[in-house]
C-alpha positions as CSV (number, residue, x, y, z in Angstrom):
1,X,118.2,166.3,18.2
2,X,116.1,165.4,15.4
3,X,116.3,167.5,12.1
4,X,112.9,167.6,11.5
5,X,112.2,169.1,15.3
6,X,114.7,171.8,14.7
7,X,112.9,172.8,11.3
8,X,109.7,172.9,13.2
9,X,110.6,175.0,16.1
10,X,113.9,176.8,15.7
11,X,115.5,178.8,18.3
12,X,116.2,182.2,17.2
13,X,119.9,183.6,17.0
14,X,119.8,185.2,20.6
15,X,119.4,181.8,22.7
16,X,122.4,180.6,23.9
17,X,121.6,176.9,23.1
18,X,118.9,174.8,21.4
19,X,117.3,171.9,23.4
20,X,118.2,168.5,22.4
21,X,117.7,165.2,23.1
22,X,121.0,165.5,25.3
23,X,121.4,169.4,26.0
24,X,124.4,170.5,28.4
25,X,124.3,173.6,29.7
26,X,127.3,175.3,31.2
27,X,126.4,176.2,35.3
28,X,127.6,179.8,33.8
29,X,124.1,180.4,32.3
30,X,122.4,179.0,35.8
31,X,120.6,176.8,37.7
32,X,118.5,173.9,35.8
33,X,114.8,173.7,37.7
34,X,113.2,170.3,38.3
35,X,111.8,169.4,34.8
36,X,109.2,166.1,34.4
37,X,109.6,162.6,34.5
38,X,111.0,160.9,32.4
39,X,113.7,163.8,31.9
40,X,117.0,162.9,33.4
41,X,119.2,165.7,35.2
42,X,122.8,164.7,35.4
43,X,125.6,166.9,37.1
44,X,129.0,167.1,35.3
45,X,131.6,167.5,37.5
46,X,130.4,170.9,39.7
47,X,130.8,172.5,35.7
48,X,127.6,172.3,34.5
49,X,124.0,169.6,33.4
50,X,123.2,167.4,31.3
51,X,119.6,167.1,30.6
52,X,118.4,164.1,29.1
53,X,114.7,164.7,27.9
54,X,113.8,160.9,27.3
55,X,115.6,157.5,27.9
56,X,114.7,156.5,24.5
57,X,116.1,157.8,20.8
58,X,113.8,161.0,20.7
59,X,111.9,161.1,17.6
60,X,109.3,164.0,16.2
61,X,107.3,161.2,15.0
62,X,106.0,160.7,18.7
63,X,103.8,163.1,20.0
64,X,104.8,162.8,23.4
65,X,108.5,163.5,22.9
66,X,107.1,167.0,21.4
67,X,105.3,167.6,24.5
68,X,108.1,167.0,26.4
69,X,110.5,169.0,24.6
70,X,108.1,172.0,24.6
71,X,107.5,171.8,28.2
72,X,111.5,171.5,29.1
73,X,112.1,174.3,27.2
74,X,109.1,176.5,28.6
75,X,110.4,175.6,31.5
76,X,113.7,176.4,30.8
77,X,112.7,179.7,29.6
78,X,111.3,180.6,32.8
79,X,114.1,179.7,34.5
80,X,115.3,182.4,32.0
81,X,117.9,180.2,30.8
82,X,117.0,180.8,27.3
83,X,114.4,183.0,25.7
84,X,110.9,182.5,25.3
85,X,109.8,180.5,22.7
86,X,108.8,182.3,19.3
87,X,106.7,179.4,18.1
């Protein structure tokens, strides 16, 4: 993930992961619910996802990939796979 997205909305210390670009997330912590095009879902081998938020090098220069990381991760969050956003 970009640095400058992490500086501008960091996870706190209790979430168990911080959404990237590419995020995996072990099938211990849950189920993944359908997130928005263009976000790619990929199984890993009955262990866990790999969520892929855009098919192009994310950048926080584009306001678009901000959305989309914001909404994956409210999303997320209500899937209570991590904890409500702070910022």
């Amino acid at each position: 993930m970009s640095d400058s997205y992490e500086d501008a909305f960091p996870e706190s210390d209790t979430s168990p992961f911080s959404l990237g670009w590419m995020t995996y997330l072990s099938s211990r912590l849950g189920t993944v619910p359908p997130l928005p095009a263009p976000v790619r879902i990929e199984p890993v081998e009955g262990r866990g996802t790999l969520i892929v938020l855009t098919p192009e090098r994310f950048t926080v220069a584009n306001p678009e990939h901000i959305a989309l990381a914001r909404r994956v991760r409210d999303l997320l969050a209500r899937a209570e796979l991590m904890p409500p956003a702070t910022s």
